[in-house]
C-alpha positions in Angstrom: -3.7 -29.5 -62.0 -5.4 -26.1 -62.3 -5.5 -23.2 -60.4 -6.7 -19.7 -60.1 -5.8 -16.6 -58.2 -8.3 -13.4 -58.4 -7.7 -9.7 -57.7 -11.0 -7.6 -57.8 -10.5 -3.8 -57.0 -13.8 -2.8 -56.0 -14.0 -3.1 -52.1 -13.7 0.4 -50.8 -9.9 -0.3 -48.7 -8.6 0.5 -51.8 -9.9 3.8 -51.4 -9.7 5.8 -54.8 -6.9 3.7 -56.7 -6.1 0.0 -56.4 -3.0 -0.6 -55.1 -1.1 -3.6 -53.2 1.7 -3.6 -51.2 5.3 -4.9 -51.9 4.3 -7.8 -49.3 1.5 -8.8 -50.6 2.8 -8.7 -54.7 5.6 -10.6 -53.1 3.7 -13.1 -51.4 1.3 -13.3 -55.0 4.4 -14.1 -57.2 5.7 -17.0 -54.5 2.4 -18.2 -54.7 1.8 -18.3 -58.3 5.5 -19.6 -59.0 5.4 -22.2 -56.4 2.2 -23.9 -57.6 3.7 -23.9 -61.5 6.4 -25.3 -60.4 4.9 -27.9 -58.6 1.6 -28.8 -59.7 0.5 -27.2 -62.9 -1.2 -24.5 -64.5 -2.6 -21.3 -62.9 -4.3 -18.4 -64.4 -5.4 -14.9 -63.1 -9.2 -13.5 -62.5 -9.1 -10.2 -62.6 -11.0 -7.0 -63.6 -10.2 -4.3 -65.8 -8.7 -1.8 -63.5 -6.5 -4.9 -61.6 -5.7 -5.6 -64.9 -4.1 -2.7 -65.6 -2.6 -2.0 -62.8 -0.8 -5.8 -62.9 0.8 -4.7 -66.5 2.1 -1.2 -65.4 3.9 -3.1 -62.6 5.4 -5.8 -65.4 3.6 -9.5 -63.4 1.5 -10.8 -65.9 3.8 -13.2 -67.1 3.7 -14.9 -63.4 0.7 -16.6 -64.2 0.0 -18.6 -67.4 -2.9 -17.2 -68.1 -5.2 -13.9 -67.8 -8.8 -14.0 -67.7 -11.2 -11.0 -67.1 -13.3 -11.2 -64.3 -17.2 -12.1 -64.7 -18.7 -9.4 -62.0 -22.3 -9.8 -60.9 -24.4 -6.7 -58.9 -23.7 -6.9 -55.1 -22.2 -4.8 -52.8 -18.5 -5.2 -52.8 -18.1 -3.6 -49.0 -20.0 -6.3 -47.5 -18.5 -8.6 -49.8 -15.0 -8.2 -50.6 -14.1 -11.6 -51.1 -16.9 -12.0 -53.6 -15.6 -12.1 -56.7 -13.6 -14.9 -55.8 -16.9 -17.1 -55.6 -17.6 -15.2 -59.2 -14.4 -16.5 -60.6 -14.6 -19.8 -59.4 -18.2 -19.9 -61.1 -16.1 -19.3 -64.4 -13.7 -22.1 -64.1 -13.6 -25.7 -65.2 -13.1 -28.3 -62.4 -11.5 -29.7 -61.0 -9.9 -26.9 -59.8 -8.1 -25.3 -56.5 -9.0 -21.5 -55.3 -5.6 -20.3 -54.2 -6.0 -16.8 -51.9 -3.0 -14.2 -53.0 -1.1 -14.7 -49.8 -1.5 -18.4 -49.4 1.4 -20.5 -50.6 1.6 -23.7 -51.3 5.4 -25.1 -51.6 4.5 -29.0 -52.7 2.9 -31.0 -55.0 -0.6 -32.0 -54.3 -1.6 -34.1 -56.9 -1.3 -37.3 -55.0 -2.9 -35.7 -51.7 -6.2 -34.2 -53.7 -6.4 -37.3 -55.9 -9.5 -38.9 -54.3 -11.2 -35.8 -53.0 -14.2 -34.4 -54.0 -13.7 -31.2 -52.2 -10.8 -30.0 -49.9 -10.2 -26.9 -48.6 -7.1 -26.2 -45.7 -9.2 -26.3 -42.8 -12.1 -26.0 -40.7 -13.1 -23.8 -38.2 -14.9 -23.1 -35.2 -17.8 -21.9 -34.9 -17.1 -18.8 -32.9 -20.0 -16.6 -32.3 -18.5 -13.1 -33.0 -17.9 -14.2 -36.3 -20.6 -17.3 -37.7 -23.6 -16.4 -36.8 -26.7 -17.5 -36.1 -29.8 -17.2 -39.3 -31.2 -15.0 -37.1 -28.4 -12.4 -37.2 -28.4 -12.2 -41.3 -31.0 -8.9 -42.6 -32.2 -10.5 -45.6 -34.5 -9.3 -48.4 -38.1 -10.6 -48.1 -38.3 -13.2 -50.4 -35.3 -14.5 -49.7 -35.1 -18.1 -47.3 -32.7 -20.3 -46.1 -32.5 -24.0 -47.5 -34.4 -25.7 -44.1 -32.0 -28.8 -44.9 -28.9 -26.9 -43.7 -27.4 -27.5 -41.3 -26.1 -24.9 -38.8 -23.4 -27.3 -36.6 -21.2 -28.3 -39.2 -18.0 -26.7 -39.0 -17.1 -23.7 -41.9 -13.9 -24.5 -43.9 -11.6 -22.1 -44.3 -11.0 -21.2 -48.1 -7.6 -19.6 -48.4 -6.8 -22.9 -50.1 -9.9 -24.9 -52.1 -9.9 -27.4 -54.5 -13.6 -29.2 -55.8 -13.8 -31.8 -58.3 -17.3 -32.2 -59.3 -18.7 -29.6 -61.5 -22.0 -29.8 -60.3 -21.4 -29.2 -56.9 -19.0 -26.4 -57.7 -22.1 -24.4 -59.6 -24.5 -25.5 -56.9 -22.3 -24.1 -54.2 -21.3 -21.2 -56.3 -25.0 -20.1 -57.0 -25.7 -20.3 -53.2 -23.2 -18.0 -52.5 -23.8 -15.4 -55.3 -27.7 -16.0 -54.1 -27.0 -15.0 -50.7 -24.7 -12.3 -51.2 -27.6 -10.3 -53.6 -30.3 -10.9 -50.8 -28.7 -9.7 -48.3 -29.6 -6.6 -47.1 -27.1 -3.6 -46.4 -25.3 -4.1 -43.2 -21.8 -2.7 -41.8 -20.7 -6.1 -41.0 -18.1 -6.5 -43.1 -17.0 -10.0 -41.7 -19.8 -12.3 -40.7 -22.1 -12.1 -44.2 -18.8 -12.4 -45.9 -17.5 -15.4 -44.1 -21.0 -17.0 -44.4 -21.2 -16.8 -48.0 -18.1 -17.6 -48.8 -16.9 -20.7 -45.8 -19.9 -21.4 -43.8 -22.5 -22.0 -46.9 -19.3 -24.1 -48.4 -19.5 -26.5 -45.1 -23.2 -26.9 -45.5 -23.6 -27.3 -49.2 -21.4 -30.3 -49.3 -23.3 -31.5 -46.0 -26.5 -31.2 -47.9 -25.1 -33.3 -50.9 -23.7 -35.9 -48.6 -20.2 -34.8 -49.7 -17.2 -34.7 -47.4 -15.3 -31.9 -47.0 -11.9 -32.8 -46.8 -9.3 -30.7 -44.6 -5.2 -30.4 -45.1 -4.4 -29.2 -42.4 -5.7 -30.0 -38.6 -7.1 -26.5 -37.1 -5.8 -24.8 -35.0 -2.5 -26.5 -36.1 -2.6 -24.8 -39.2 -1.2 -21.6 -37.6 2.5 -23.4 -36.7 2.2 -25.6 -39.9 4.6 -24.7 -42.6 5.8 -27.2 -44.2 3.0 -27.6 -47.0 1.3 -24.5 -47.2 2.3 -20.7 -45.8 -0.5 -18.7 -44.9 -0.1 -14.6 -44.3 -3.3 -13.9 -43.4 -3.1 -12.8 -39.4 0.6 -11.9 -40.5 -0.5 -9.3 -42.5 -1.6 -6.7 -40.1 2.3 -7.3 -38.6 3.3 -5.8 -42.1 1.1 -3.2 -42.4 2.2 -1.8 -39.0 5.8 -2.4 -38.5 8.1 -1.2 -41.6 11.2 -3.1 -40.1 9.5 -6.3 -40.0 8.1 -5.3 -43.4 11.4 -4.9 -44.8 12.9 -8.6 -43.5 9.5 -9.9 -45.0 10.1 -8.5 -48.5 14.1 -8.5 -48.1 13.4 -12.8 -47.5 10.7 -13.0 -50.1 13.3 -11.6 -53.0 15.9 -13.8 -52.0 13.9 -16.7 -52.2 12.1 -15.7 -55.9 15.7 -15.4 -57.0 16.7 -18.4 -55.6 14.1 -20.6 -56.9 12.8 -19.1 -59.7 16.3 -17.1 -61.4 14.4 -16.9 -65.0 11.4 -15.4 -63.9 12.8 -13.1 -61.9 15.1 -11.3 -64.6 12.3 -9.0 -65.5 11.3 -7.7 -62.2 14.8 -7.4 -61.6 15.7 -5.0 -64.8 12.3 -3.1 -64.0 13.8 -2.3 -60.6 11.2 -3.6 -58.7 13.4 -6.1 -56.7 16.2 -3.6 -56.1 15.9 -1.8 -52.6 15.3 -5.0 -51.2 18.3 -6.8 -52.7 22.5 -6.9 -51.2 
């Protein structure tokens, strides 16, 4: 089964050179490494300057393969998940969208075997965040499909697997649609969320496709034993260096652990070092 992660270093956080922290390379080699060891292949999206910045740092070899990123003009501040849609455009289905800090510890072949399109789970549709077509300050000859539907729940995409090709470019072309009509706003959540989760939800509505979800929201947040999420986690990380430490210190243990082969090169590069005994 196939698999892609994408780094794009474009949206302004990065500020004036792309970086990541030790947590969040961490949490990318778990992820990578768990899904090769359990369910097959998984390649890298990335641009040129990600790209780089992944070989100074020694990581390419994590993933099985590399593929430069197919960018498209929109702005990356409203969109900073975008080039994820972009990437998945690129790739042969079936195929699962894995987010850098989502990990997913089992094999799913038997549990994505009959669906169409799964994702890890819905959400609700809380107003400070999906909005209304009202809210969204598009260009003028832009319109939204009238056979959407606005009640069906978005589906969080931190994990997303679709088998059918044409829905994939269908849903992808929406997205990438949206994103270069839309009009420049500050909101850096709700136009993002929309393109990438809510129009995802009612694409597959549209098509008479069912949306499958692994995990039962909000029941996702204590659910561990399939998939480890960061996401919320993160800003924990960010803010609290002790906490930061025990994160990382627990991550190297485990990538030595599990993985002893792949982890003699960061080792001799040093990078696993100050978090070692």
């Amino acid at each position: 089964m196939n698999a892609f992660h994408c780094i794009c270093s474009k949206p302004a956080f990065y500020n004036q050179e792309f970086y990541m922290q030790d947590y969040q390379i961490l949490t990318m080699i778990l992820s990578a490494l768990q899904w090769r060891k359990n369910c097959g292949n998984i390649k890298l999206v990335l641009d040129e300057c990600a790209l780089k910045y992944i070989k100074d740092n020694f990581l390419e070899y994590i993933w099985d393969d590399i593929e430069l990123l197919k960018e498209e003009d929109i702005d990356y501040e409203m969109f900073w998940a975008g080039a994820k849609i972009f990437a998945l455009k690129s790739q042969n289905t079936p195929i699962a969208m894995i987010d850098l800090d989502m990990i997913v510890w089992n094999n799913m072949e038997d549990e994505l075997s009959d669906k169409k399109i799964a994702a890890i789970h819905s959400e609700p549709i809380m107003s400070n965040t999906y909005k209304d077509k009202y809210y969204f300050n598009m260009r003028r000859d832009y319109t939204f499909d009238d056979e959407f539907d606005w009640d069906v729940l978005p589906s969080n995409t931190a994990f997303l697997y679709i088998q059918d090709e044409e829905f994939k470019n269908y849903y992808c072309n929406e997205a990438i649609n949206f994103m270069k009509n839309s009009a420049k706003s500050d909101d850096k959540l709700c136009y993002m969320v929309f393109a990438e989760q809510r129009l995802l939800s009612m694409c597959a509505k549209k098509k008479d496709i069912n949306v499958d979800y692994l995990i039962e929201f909000p029941k996702a947040i204590g659910n561990q034993d399939n998939f480890t999420h960061i996401w919320g986690y993160k800003n924990v990380l960010a803010q609290n260096e002790n906490e930061n430490y025990k994160f990382c210190e627990r991550c190297v243990n485990r990538i030595i652990k599990d993985f002893p082969k792949e982890s003699v090169l960061l080792v001799d590069k040093g990078f696993f070092y100050k978090y070692m005994d």
